[in-house]
C-alpha positions, 0 to 999 in steps of 0.5 A: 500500500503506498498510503499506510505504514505499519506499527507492528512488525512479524512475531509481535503479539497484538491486543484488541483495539491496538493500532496496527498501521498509521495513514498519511499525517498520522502518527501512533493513531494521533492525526495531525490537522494544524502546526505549531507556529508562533503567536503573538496576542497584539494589535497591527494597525487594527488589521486584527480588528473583530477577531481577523488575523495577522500572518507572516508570509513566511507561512506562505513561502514555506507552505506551512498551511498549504493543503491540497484539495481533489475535486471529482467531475462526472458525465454521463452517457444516455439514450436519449430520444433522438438517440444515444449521446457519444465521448468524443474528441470529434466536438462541432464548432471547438477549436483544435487548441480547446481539444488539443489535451483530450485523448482519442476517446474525448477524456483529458489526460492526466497531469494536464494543467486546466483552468475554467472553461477548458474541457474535461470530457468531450461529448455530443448529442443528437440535435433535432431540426427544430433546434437549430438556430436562425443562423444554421437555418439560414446556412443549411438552406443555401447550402442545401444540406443536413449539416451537423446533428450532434450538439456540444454537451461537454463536460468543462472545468467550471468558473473560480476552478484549476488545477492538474487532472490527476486521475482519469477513470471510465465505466460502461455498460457492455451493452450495444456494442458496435462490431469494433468494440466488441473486437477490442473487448474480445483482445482485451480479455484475451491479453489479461488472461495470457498474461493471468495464465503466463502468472499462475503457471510461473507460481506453480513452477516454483511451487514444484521445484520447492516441491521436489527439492523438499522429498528429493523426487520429481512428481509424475502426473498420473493421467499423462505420466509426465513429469509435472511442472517441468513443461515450456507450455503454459497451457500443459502447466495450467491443465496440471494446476487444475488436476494437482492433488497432495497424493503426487506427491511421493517419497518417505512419510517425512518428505511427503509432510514437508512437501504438503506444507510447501503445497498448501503454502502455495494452494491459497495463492493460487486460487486467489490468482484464479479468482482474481482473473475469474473475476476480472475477465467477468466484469470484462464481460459485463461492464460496470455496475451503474445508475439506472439509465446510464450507458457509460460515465467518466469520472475525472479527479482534479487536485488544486494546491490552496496556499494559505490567502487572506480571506480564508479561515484559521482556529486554534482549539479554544474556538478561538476562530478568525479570518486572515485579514492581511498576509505581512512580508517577514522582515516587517513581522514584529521580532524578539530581542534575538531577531526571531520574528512572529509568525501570527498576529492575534487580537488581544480582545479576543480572549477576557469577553469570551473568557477561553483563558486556556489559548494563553495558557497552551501559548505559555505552554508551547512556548516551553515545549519549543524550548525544550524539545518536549510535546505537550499532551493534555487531556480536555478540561484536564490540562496542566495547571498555572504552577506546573506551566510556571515550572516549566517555563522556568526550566525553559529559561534555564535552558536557554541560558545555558545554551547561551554561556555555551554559544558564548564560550565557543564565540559562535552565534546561536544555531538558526532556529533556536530560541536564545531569548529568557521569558520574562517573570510577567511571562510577556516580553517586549517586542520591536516593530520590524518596519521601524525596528523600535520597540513597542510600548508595552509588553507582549503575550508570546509562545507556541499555539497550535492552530488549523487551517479550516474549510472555509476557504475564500477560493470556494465562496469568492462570486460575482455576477454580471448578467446571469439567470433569472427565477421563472416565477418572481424574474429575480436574480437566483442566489447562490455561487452555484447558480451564479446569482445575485447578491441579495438587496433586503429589507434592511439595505431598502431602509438604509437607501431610503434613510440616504434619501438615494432614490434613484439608487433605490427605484434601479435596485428594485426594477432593472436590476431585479424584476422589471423584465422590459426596463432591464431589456431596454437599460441593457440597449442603452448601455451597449449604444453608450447611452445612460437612460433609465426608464423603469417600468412595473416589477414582476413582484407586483404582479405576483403580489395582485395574483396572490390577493386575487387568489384570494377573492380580492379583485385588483385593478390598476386605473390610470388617472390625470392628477394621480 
């Protein structure tokens, strides 16, 4: 297995419940979700402001909290009623450079690097005739011919998307095959089981050279009397597997018992080596399994590396949540008296009001741990108290004067890395701003904490929206990046306008933007001719608002007065 390791060795005695093999990021069964970095609690020009976090672009150079992520895409093939739709590499109206990374049967190779809009998988469908557009009407009637059938209904990397395609797998059903298909398949299967049969035949040659070794005679088979195992022909060697028993074996009761140990050592894998190309030739012949409807599917796997951004969310384990407010260059980080500059910026007033003190306490506390080389691991709600920290601290300190005298007596500079500062008594020490180099005014809260990178990711909720689709009922805006919606203008922002006394703004929002059907026509007109006229009309929600108390018994007309 490339992604497990084991814990266990051979010989070793195991108990229930003990972990056997570690996965990735995993050690003795303890998961790894964040990093140790180093954390200061102070304010950076209110870019901290309302829990927002300060980061140092070390963090980013060394790829610190980078994760990647893979993404699954899928496609399906099915028969429709015009017909049955195709993977292909053969797609109308695309230009060869869109195709250019698609292999013969329309699937994108893997470790190409894509980006929104390219295509993934190529496919068409039938296209009926009275689909065609005015433009094609026009060109089948002077050219007097059918043209193309088949409509573009590929599969395409969606907005906001990219990455390298890292995988790239195909299902099918082993139904209506054309006379080609059936010819590959049929040379397929024939290919597997060669190469199945050339695996099985050299495992039971091995098995009876060991065999014959052990009790000193050479098996004879007794249907054929040739000897067995010793034929070049792989179809004579698979005859002698299905017909081997543990009576060909020959010799003294003491040879025989060592040569059936060989026998049923070997038997089991044998018979799963037959099994596995049973199975596989089966499901050769049978496709795979798949949804109702559905005749073939690709699925096409895409990872994205995510460097850690502004915008995206980071906790550590006191719910002590935040979002990156502003990536900092290194050199202008606030630094220690050794040049150690810090790694994360917390806001300080994020701690007393929600009274989660313990986030001090673990930052006091990996600060020792740095120091000295230790892991610090504490049960919930029963973690180490203020004295036992003190202690440590303490002892932390006097580690780092004594690495101090020895760096000194050798005249040599502190290893890189290491910290070479004393943690004050106040346990806050001063720090010096890194664009000034003068010191703060007060003293800082810094140590070690233990923080995670969440799932809240801003490349996944960044949106916008131009022109987009619109609600059947209401013509509003959809919602939602999924749908490319709009951003909702509700009660609350009408009030603020209306407080502003922005009535222009206002009446736009509420019509062309939203639901006047003809006066965002007529706006989208005068904005391509250069014009900058706004002429609003009725909003669909009032009509819908008329229907509604129509609905319920209430006639409502609308009358069209001088005067009013």
């Amino acid at each position: 297995c490339l992604t497990q390791k084991p814990l266990v060795g051979m010989g070793q005695k195991e108990k229930r419940g003990q972990i056997i093999a570690d996965v990735p990021a995993c050690r003795n069964g303890e998961l790894a979700l964040g990093r140790n970095v180093l954390v200061a609690f102070m304010t950076y020009d209110g870019y901290n402001f309302e829990d927002a976090i300060v980061i140092s672009e070390k963090l980013v150079k060394k790829d610190v909290f980078t994760s990647i992520h893979i993404e699954e895409f899928d496609i399906e093939i099915r028969e429709t009623k015009l017909g049955r739709e195709e993977f292909t590499r053969d797609i109308p109206n695309v230009s060869e450079k869109a195709l250019k990374n698609l292999d013969d049967g329309g699937v994108v190779r893997v470790g190409t690097r894509v980006g929104p809009g390219d295509i993934l998988v190529g496919k068409v469908s039938p296209k009926s005739k009275t689909e065609l557009s005015p433009e094609e009407k026009l060109l089948h009637a002077i050219f007097g011919r059918a043209g193309e059938d088949v409509k573009n209904d590929s599969l395409e990397v969606p907005a906001g998307t990219e990455g390298v395609v890292v995988g790239a797998q195909r299902f099918s059903r082993r139904m209506h095959l054309g006379d080609e298909q059936k010819k590959e398949l049929l040379k397929d299967q024939k290919k597997y089981a060669a190469e199945m049969d050339a695996r099985i035949a050299a495992m039971f040659r091995r098995m009876t050279e060991e065999i014959n070794e052990a009790t000193g005679q050479t098996m004879i088979d007794p249907s054929t009397r040739q000897k067995v195992g010793k034929s070049d022909l792989d179809e004579v060697i698979l005859e002698q597997v299905e017909g081997f028993s543990a009576n060909w074996i020959k010799g003294s009761e003491e040879a025989r018992k060592r040569g059936e140990e060989i026998y049923y050592r070997y038997k089991s894998r044998l018979n799963e080596l037959r099994e596995e190309k049973d199975r596989r030739l089966e499901h050769m012949k049978r496709g795979d399994e798949l949804p109702a409807g559905v005749l073939e599917m690709v699925k096409v796997y895409l990872a994205t590396k995510r460097p850690l951004s502004v915008g995206d969310k980071m906790a550590g384990r006191h719910g002590n949540k935040g979002v990156i407010a502003r990536i900092v260059p290194e050199e202008d980080m606030p630094f220690m008296e050794d040049g150690t500059s810090v790694e994360i910026l917390l806001n300080p007033l994020g701690v007393p009001s929600r009274m989660n003190v313990g986030q001090i306490l673990e930052t006091h506390l990996g600060w020792a741990a740095a120091v000295l080389g230790f892991q610090a691991v504490t049960p919930v709600f029963d973690g180490a108290t203020e004295a036992e920290i003190n202690k440590v601290v303490e002892e932390a300190n006097e580690h780092v004067r004594k690495r101090r005298k020895e760096t000194a007596d050798k005249k040599q500079p502190p290893p890189a890395g290491e910290i070479s500062v004393e943690m004050p008594p106040a346990l806050k020490m001063t720090l010096f701003d890194g664009r000034t180099g003068e010191p703060f005014e007060q003293k800082v809260t810094v140590g070690y904490m233990y923080m995670l990178k969440l799932h809240h990711l801003v490349d996944d909720k960044i949106h916008a929206r131009s022109t987009g689709p619109y609600s059947l009922i209401t013509q509003q805006p959809l919602g939602g990046k999924a749908r490319t919606g709009g951003q909702r203008f509700g009660e609350m922002e009408v009030w603020a306008l209306e407080a502003y006394g922005a009535a222009y703004v206002l009446q736009e929002l509420l019509t062309v933007k939203s639901d006047d059907v003809e006066g965002r026509t007529k706006i989208y007109e005068s904005m391509v001719k250069g014009n900058n006229t706004l002429e609003a009309g009725t909003p669909v929600s009032f009509d819908v608002l008329c229907n509604e108390i129509r609905g319920l018994g209430l006639n409502i007309t609308l009358e069209k007065k001088k005067g009013i």
